[in-house]
VOGU-3710 file (C-alpha; in Angstrom, 3 decimals, decimal comma):
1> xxxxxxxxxx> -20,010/-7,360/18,407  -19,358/-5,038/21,370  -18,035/-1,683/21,165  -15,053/-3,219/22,699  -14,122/-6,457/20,594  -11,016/-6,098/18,160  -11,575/-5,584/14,957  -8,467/-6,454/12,246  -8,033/-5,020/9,028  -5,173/-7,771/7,362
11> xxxxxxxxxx> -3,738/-6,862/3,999  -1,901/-9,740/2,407  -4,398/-12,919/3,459  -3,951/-14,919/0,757  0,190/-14,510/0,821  2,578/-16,832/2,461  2,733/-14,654/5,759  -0,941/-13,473/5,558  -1,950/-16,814/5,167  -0,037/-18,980/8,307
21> xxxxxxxxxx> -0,720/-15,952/10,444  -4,254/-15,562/10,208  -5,847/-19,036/11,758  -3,155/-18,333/14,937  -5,292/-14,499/15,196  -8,449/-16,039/15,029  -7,843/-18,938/17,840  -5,989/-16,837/19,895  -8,988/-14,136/20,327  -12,390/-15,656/19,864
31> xxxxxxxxxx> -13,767/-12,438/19,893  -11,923/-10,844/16,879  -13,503/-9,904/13,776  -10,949/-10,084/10,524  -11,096/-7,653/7,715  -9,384/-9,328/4,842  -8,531/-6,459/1,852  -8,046/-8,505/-1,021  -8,381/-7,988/-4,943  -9,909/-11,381/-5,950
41> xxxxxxxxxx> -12,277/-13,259/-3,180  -11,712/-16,749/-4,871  -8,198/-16,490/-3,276  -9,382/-16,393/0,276  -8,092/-19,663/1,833  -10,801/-22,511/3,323  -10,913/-20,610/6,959  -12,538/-17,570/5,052  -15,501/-18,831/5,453  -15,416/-18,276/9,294
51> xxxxxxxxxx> -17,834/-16,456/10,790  -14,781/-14,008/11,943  -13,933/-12,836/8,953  -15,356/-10,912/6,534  -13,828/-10,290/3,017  -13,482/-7,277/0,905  -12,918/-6,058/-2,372  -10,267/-3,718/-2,666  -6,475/-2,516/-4,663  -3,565/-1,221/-2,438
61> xxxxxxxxxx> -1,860/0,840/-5,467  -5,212/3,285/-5,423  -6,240/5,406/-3,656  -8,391/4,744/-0,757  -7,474/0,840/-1,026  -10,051/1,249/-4,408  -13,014/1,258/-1,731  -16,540/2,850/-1,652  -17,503/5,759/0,671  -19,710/3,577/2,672
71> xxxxxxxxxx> -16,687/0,519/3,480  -14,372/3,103/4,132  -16,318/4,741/6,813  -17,088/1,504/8,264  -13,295/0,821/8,652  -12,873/3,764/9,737  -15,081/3,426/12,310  -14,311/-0,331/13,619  -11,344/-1,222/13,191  -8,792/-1,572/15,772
81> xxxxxxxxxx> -5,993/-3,123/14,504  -4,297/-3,235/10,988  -1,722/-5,577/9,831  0,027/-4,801/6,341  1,401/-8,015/4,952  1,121/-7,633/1,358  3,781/-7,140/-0,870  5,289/-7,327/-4,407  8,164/-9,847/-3,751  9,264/-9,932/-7,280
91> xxxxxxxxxx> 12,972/-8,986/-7,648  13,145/-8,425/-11,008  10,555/-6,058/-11,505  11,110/-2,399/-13,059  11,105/0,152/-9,580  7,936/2,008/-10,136  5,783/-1,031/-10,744  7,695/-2,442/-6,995  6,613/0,993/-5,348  3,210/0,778/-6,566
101> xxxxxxxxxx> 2,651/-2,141/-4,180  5,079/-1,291/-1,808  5,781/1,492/-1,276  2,737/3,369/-2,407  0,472/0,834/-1,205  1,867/1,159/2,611  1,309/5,177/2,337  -2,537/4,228/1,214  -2,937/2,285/4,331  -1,413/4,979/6,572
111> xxxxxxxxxx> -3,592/7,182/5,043  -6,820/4,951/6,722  -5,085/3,729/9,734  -4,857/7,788/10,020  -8,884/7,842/10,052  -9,151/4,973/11,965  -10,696/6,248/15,383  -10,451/3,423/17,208  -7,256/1,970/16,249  -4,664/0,833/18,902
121> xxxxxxxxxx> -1,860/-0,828/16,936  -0,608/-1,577/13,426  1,998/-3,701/12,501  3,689/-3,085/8,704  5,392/-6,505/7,875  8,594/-5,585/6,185  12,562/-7,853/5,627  16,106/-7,639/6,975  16,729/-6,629/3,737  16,220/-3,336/3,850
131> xxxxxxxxxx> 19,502/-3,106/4,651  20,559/-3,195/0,805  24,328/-3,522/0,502  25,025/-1,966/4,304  27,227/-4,501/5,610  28,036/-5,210/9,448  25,760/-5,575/12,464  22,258/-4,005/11,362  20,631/-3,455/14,622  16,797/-3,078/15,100
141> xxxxxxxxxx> 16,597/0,494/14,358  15,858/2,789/11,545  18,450/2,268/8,785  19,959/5,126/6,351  20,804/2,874/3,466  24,088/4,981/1,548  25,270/1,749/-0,119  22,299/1,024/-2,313  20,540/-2,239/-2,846  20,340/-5,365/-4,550
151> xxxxxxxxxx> 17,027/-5,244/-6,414  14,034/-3,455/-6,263  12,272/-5,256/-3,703  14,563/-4,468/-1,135  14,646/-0,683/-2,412  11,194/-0,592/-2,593  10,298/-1,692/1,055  13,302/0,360/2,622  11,144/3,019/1,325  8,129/1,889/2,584
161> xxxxxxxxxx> 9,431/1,644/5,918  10,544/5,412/5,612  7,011/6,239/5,569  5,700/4,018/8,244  8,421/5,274/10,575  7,714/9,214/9,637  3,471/8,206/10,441  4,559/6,910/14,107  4,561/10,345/15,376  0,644/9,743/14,476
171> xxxxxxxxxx> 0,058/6,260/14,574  0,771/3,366/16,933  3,076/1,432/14,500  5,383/-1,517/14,405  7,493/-2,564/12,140  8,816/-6,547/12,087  11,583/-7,317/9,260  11,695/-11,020/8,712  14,415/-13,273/7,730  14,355/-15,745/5,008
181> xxxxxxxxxx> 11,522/-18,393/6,010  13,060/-21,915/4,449  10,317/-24,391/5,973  9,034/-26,069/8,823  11,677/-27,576/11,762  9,101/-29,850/12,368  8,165/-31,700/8,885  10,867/-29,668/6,566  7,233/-28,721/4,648  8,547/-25,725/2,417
191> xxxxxxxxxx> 4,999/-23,919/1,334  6,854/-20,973/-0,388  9,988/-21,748/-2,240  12,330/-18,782/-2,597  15,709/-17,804/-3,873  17,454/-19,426/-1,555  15,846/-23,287/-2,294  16,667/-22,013/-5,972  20,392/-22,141/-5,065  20,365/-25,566/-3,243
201> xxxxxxxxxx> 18,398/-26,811/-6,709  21,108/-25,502/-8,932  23,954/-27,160/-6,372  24,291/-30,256/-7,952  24,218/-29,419/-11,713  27,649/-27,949/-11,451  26,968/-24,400/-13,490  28,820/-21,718/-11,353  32,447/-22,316/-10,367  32,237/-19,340/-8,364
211> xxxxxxxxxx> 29,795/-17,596/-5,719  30,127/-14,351/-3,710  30,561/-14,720/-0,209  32,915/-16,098/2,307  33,065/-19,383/4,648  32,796/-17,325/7,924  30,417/-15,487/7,231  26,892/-15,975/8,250  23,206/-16,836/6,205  19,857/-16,013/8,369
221> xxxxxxxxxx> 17,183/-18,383/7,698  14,690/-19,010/9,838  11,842/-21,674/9,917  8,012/-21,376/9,348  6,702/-22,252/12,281  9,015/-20,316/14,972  8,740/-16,923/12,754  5,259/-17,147/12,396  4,837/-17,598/15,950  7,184/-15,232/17,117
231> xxxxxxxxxx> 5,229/-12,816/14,580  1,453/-13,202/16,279  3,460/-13,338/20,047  4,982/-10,180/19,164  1,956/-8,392/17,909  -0,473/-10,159/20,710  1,529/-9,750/23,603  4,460/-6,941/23,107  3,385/-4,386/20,873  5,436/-1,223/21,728
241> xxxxxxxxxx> 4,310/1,269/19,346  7,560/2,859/17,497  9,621/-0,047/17,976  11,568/-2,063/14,938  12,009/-5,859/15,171  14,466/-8,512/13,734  11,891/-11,562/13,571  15,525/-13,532/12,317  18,282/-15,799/13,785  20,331/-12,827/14,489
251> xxxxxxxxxx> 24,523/-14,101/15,365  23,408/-17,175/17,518  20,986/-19,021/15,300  22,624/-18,671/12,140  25,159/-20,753/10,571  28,192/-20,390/8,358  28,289/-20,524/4,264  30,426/-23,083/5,340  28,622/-25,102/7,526  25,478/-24,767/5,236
261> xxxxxxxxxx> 27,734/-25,528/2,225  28,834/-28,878/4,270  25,348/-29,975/5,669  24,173/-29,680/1,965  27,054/-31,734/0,462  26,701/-34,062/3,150  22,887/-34,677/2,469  23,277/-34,577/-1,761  26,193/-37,521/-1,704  23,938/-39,478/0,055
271> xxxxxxxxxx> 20,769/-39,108/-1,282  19,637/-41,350/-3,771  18,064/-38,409/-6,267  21,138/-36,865/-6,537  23,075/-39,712/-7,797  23,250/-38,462/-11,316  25,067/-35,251/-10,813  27,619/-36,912/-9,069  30,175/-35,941/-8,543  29,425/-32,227/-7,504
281> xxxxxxxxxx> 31,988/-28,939/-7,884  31,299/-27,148/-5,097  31,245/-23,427/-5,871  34,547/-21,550/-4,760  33,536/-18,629/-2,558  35,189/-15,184/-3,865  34,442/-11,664/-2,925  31,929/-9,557/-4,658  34,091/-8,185/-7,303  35,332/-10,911/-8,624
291> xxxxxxxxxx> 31,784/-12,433/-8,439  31,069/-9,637/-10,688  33,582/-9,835/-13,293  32,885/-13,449/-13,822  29,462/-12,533/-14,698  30,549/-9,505/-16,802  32,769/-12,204/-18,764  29,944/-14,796/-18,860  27,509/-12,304/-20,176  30,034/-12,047/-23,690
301> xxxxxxxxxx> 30,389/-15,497/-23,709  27,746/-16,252/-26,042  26,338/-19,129/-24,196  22,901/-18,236/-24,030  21,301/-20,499/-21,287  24,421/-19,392/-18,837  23,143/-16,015/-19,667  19,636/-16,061/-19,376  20,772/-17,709/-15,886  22,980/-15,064/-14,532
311> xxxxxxxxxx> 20,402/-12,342/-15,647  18,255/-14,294/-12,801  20,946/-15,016/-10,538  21,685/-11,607/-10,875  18,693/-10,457/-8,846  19,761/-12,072/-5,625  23,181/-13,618/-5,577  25,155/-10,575/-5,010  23,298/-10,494/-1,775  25,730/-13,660/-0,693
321> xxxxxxxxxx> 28,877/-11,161/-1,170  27,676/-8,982/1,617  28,730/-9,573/5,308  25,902/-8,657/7,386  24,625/-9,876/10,452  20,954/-8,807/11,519  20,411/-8,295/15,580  17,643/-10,228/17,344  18,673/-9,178/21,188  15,033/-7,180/21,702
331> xxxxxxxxxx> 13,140/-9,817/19,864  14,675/-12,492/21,771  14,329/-10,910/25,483  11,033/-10,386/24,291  10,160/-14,042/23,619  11,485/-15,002/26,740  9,492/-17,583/28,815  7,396/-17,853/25,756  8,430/-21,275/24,883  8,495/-19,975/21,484
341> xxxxxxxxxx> 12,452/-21,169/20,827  14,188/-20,723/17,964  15,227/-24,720/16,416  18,454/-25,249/16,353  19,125/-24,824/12,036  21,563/-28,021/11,810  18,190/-30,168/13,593  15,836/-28,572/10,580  17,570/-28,134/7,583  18,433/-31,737/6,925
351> xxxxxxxxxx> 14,592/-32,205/7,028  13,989/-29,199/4,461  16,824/-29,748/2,179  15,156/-33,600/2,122  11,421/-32,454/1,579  13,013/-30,380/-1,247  14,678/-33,042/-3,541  11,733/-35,481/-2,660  8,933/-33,279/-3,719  11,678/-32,024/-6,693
361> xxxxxxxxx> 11,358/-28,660/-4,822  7,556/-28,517/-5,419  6,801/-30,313/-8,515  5,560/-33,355/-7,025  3,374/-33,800/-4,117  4,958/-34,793/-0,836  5,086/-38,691/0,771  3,238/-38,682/4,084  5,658/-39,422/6,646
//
């Protein structure tokens, strides 16, 4: 290795982001050498045995990343670029066990990208969410969240982002929020089902009469493939230390709760797994507050499963009852000529929502196509 190849120190391999973004670092620059910090080797997916990477031991929530002397002062000596993708994406979890990992965990790697002598970019993966309860346009900028948030995840990383932003006086930092990754416009392959594949699984059982939100307003998802490619672009090819990015759909790429609402229907009454929850009550959209005190009444009405549902639901829904819409103009000028395009959502979904209810939204193994 010459004095001049690029080193990578990549927290968060073995996660969902970690994971699709590393094999597009590796082909992209022969001559980098990966750093993977992780706490259990065994995790390390079947590229770790390249010859690029090399794999090591370590625990974001201590100090130091839990390394000895002698790794530490080999980082600090080699590496060149750092990107922090791990996270605690639990929503439900108490806030001091989410800022261990989050928000504690981003300070620790600060603290070595500070000692880093040869380091020329990092890049702290972080979500639109950040943005809590703000409603409105939230522009690619630092946010002062006054309206609170919807769990601790999103609390948790707006404070992580405080610190990374405060370091950039020091450091040559990014930060990227992401959408809400649904699967891949090409196959509809969903490799990390979240909260919002949840909701299109409870759809046809008919449990909620109600939901927050509104028809008009809009839901940013994005697929796999484009935000994972717009993520090592980005970070290959544009890094401008101190800038914040929307990797998301932004106004033009996202649809309506509406037209979501109808391309769902439209695919459920048709397909032939649905059949038996036929015919389904489509939730009636109704503003936050009165979201809220049907759940205050459910929670008294003794029917334990709705319960033990809502104190799930709970961790997420509300987000639905908040009109926001995330910018993307400085992402998007800076994909262009790329011929990395955003898919048009009504040409994907169909695929995703399809993959989900044949695969029983991960149960069962998909049917090559």
């Amino acid at each position: 290795m010459s004095s001049g190849d690029p080193v990578l120190l990549l927290t968060g391999a073995t996660g969902f982001v970690g994971s699709e973004l590393l094999p597009i670092l590796l082909a992209s620059r022969p001559d980098r050498r990966v750093v993977i910090l992780t706490r259990t080797r065994d995790k390390i997916p079947s590229f770790g045995q390249s010859v690029q990477i090399t794999t090591i031991e370590g625990d974001l929530t201590r100090a130091g990343l839990g390394l000895d002397s002698a790794t530490l002062r080999q980082i600090q000596r080699e590496v060149t670029e750092i990107i922090h993708c791990a996270a605690e994406t639990r929503f439900d979890l108490p806030i001091e066990e989410a800022r261990a990992t989050n928000t504690r965990g981003t300070s620790n790697v600060l603290r070595i990208a500070q000692a880093c002598r040869r380091l020329k970019k990092l890049a702290h993966l972080s979500t639109v969410y950040v943005a809590g309860r703000t409603t409105g346009h939230i522009l690619e900028t630092k946010l002062c969240n006054r309206e609170g948030f919807v769990n601790t995840y999103q609390q948790s990383k707006h404070e992580a982002e405080q610190i990374v932003l405060d370091a950039m006086a020091t450091i040559p930092a990014v930060i990227y929020r992401l959408s809400t990754i649904i699967g891949d416009s090409r196959s509809g392959c969903v490799r990390q089902f979240n909260y919002f594949h949840q909701l299109l699984r409870l759809l046809p059982r008919n449990i909620m009469p109600v939901a927050p939100g509104h028809p008009s307003w809009l839901i940013d998802v994005i697929p796999t493939d484009w935000s994972i490619s717009a993520l090592a672009f980005l970070f290959e090819g544009c890094f401008v230390p101190g800038e914040v990015l929307h990797i998301c759909a932004g106004a033009s790429g996202s649809p309506t709760m509406a037209e979501v609402r109808k391309l769902t229907m439209e695919l459920f009454e048709r397909h032939p797994l649905v059949k038996k929850w036929l015919p389904i009550k489509v939730p009636e959209f109704v503003s936050l507050s009165a979201y809220e005190e049907y759940v205050q009444k459910s929670m008294q009405s003794g029917d334990n499963l709705l319960i033990e549902l809502l104190k799930v639901l709970n961790q997420f829904l509300p987000q639905m009852g908040i009109d926001q819409c995330f910018d993307n103009n400085e992402v998007l000028q800076k994909l262009e000529g790329s011929g990395i395009m955003l898919p048009d959502f009504r040409n994907y979904y169909r695929k995703v929502l399809r993959y989900c209810l044949e695969t029983d939204w991960g149960r069962k193994p998909a049917v090559p196509q």
